[in-house]
C-alpha positions in Angstrom: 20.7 -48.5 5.7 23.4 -45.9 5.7 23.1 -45.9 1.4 18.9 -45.6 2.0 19.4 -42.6 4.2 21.6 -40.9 1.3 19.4 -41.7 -1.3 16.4 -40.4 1.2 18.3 -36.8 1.5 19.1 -36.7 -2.0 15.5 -36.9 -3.1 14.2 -34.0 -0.2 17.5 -31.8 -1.8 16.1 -32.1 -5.4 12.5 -31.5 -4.2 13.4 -28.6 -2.5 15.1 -27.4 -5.3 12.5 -27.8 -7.9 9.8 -26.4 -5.4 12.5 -23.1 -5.0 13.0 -22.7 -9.0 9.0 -22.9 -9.1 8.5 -20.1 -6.8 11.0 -18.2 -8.5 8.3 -18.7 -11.9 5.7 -17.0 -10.1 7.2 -14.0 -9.4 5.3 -11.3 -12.0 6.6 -7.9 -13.2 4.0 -5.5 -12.2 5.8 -2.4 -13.9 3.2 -0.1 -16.1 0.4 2.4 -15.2 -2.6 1.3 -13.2 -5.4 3.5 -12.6 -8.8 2.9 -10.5 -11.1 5.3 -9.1 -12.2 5.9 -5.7 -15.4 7.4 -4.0 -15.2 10.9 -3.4 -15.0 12.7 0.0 -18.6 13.1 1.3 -20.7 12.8 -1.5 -18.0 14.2 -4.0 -16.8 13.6 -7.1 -15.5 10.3 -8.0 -11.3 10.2 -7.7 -9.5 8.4 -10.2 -5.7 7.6 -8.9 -3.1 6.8 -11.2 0.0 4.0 -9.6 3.1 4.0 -12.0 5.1 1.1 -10.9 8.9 -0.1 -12.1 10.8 -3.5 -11.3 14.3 -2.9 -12.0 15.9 -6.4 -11.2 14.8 -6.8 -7.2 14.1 -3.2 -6.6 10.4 -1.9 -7.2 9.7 2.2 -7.7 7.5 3.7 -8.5 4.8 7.2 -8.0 1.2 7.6 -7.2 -0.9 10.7 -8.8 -3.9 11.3 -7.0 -6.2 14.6 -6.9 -5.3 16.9 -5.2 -6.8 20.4 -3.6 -7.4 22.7 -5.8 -7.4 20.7 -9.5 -3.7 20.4 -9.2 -2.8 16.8 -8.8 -0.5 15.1 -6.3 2.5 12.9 -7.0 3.9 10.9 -4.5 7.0 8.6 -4.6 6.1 4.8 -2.9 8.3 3.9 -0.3 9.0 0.0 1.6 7.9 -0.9 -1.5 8.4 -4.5 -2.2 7.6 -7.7 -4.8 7.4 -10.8 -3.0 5.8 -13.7 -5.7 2.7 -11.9 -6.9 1.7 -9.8 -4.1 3.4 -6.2 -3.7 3.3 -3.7 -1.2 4.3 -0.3 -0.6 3.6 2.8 1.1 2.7 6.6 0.6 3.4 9.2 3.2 2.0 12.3 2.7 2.0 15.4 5.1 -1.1 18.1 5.7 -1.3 21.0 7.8 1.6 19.9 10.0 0.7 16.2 10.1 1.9 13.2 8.2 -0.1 10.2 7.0 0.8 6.7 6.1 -1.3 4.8 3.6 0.0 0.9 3.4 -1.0 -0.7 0.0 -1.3 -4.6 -0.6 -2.1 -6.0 -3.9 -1.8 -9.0 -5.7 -1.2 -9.2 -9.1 -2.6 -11.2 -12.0 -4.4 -10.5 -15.1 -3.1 -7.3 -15.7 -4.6 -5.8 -12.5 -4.1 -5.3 -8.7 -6.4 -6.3 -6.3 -5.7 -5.9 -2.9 -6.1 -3.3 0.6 -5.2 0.0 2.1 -4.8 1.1 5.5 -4.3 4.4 7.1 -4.9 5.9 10.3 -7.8 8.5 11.2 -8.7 10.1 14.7 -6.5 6.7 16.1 -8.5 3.8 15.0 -7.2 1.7 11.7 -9.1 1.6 8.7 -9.1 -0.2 5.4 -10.5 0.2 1.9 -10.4 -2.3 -0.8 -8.9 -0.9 -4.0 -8.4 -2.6 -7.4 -6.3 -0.7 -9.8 -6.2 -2.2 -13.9 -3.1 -1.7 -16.0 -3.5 0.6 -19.0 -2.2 -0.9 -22.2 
């Protein structure tokens, strides 16, 4: 019995192994450019956003240029921003007229694309917007 039970625990320590160094597979290196465009503000023009991302080892960076106010654009770092399998997140925190915003980004990655959700915050409710950014070769 006792010899069964060790052979028993053996096998689930092997499993669990093999099942470990599998997930490990899937993790993906999202570093490159990825652009997609958004609807503009009330009926403007269409906003195309630009998300440079870089996995160094664990740690992911990276900056998003979007349009800003005037023709110049903006370029904010990410921050929180983490790679866990395929799916990333991060977020941007921008400030306007005295107040700061938080947009949290979700994404999964595959076939050289992201594909995931933003939140943010406005007048106190929660929204979110879908957003699916391709990487430029």
């Amino acid at each position: 019995m006792i010899k069964f039970v060790k052979i028993l625990l053996g096998a689930a320590l092997l499993t669990g192994t093999i099942l470990s160094a599998q997930a490990e597979d899937q993790k993906v290196d999202p570093s490159g450019t990825y652009i997609w465009t958004m609807k503009g503000r009330n009926g403007g023009p269409d906003r195309t956003n630009s998300l440079a991302l870089k996995l160094d080892g664990d740690k992911l960076t990276g900056k998003l240029t979007t349009p800003g106010r005037g023709g110049s654009p903006m370029v904010s770092d990410i921050d929180n921003a983490k790679l866990t399998g395929s799916q990333v997140t991060f977020t941007i925190v921008r400030s306007f007229n005295g107040n700061s915003y938080t947009n949290n980004y979700s994404g999964n990655v595959a076939d050289g694309a992201i594909k995931g959700k933003v939140e943010f915050s406005r007048d106190g409710d929660t929204q979110s917007r879908d957003w699916e950014a391709k990487l430029q070769k």
